[in-house]
C-alpha positions as CSV (number, residue, x, y, z in Angstrom):
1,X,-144.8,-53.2,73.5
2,X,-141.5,-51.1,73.9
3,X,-139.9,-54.4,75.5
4,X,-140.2,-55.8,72.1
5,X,-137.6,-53.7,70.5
6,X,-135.3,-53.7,73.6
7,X,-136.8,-50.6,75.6
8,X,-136.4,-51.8,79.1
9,X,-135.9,-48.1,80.9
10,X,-139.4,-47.8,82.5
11,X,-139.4,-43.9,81.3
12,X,-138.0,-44.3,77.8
13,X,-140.6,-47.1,77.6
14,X,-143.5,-45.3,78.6
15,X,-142.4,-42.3,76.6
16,X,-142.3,-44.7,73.5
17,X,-145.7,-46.9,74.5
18,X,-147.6,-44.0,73.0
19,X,-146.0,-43.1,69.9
20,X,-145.8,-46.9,68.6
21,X,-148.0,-47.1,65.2
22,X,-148.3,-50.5,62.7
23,X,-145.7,-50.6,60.0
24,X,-147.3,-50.0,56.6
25,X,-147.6,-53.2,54.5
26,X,-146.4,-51.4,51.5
27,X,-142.8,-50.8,52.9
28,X,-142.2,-54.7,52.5
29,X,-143.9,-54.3,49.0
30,X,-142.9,-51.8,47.2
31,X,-138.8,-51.0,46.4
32,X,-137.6,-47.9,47.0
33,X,-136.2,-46.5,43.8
34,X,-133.6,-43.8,43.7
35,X,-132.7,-42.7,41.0
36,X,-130.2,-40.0,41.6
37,X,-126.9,-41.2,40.8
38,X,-125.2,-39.2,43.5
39,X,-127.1,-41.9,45.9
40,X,-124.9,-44.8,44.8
41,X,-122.1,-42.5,46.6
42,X,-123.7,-42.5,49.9
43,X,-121.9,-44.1,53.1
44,X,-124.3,-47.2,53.7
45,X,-124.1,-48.6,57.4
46,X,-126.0,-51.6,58.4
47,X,-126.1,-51.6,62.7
48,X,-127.3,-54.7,63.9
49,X,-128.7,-54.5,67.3
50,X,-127.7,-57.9,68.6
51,X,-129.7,-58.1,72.1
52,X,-133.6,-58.8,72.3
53,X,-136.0,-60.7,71.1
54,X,-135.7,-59.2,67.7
55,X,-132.7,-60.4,66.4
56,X,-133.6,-63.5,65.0
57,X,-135.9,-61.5,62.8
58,X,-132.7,-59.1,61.5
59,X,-130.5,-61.9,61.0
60,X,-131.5,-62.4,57.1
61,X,-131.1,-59.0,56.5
62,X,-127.4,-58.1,58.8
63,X,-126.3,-61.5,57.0
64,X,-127.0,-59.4,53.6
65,X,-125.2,-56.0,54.8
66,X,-122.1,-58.0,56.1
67,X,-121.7,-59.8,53.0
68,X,-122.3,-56.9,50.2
69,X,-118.9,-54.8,50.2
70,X,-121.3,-51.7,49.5
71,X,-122.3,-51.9,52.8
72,X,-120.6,-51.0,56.7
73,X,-121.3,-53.6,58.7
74,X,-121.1,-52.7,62.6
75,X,-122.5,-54.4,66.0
76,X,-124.0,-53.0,68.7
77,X,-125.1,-55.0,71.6
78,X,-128.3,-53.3,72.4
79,X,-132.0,-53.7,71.3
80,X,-133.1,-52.9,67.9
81,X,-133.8,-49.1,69.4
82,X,-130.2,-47.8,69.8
83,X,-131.1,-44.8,69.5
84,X,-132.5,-44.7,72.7
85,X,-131.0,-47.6,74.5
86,X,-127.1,-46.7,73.1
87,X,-127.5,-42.9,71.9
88,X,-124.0,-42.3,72.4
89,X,-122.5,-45.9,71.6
90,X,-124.5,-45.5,68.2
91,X,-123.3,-41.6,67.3
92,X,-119.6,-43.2,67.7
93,X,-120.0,-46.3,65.1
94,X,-122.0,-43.8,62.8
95,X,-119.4,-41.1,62.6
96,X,-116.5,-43.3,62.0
97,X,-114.6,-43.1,59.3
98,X,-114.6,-45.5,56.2
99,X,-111.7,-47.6,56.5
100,X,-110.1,-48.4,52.8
């Protein structure tokens, strides 16, 4: 359900209810490779979403990004949806700029 990944707006969730679908297994089993080397360049941001009942479930993974100095690692205290729960909130921690 919606409430799951911290959609608690009745309209938003309703609006999401009918697009939700099953991850595919094979996105936990199969690496992505890249093997451009203009990828390694790329800003990487990890955002953990640190309200809702999924957080326990991120933790692994946000305690990766925080520790691995090729990644951002930023907050947000909304669900794991920020999109739509912290549209704005999430635009402004994108668009930051690196700090050196």
């Amino acid at each position: 359900p919606p409430q799951a990944w911290g959609i608690t707006d009745e309209v938003s969730a309703a609006r999401l209810a009918g697009r939700l679908t099953l991850q595919p297994l094979r996105t936990f089993e199969q690496p992505v490779q890249l093997k451009d080397p203009a990828v390694s360049a790329l800003l990487r941001t990890y955002v953990h979403c640190t309200a809702g009942p999924l957080v326990p479930s991120f933790a692994p993974f946000a305690a990766r990004a925080r520790s691995d100095a090729g990644w951002r690692y930023r907050e947000l205290a909304t669900g794991h949806d920020a999109m739509l729960t912290a549209p704005e909130d999430l635009a402004e921690l994108l668009l930051k700029p690196r700090r050196t």
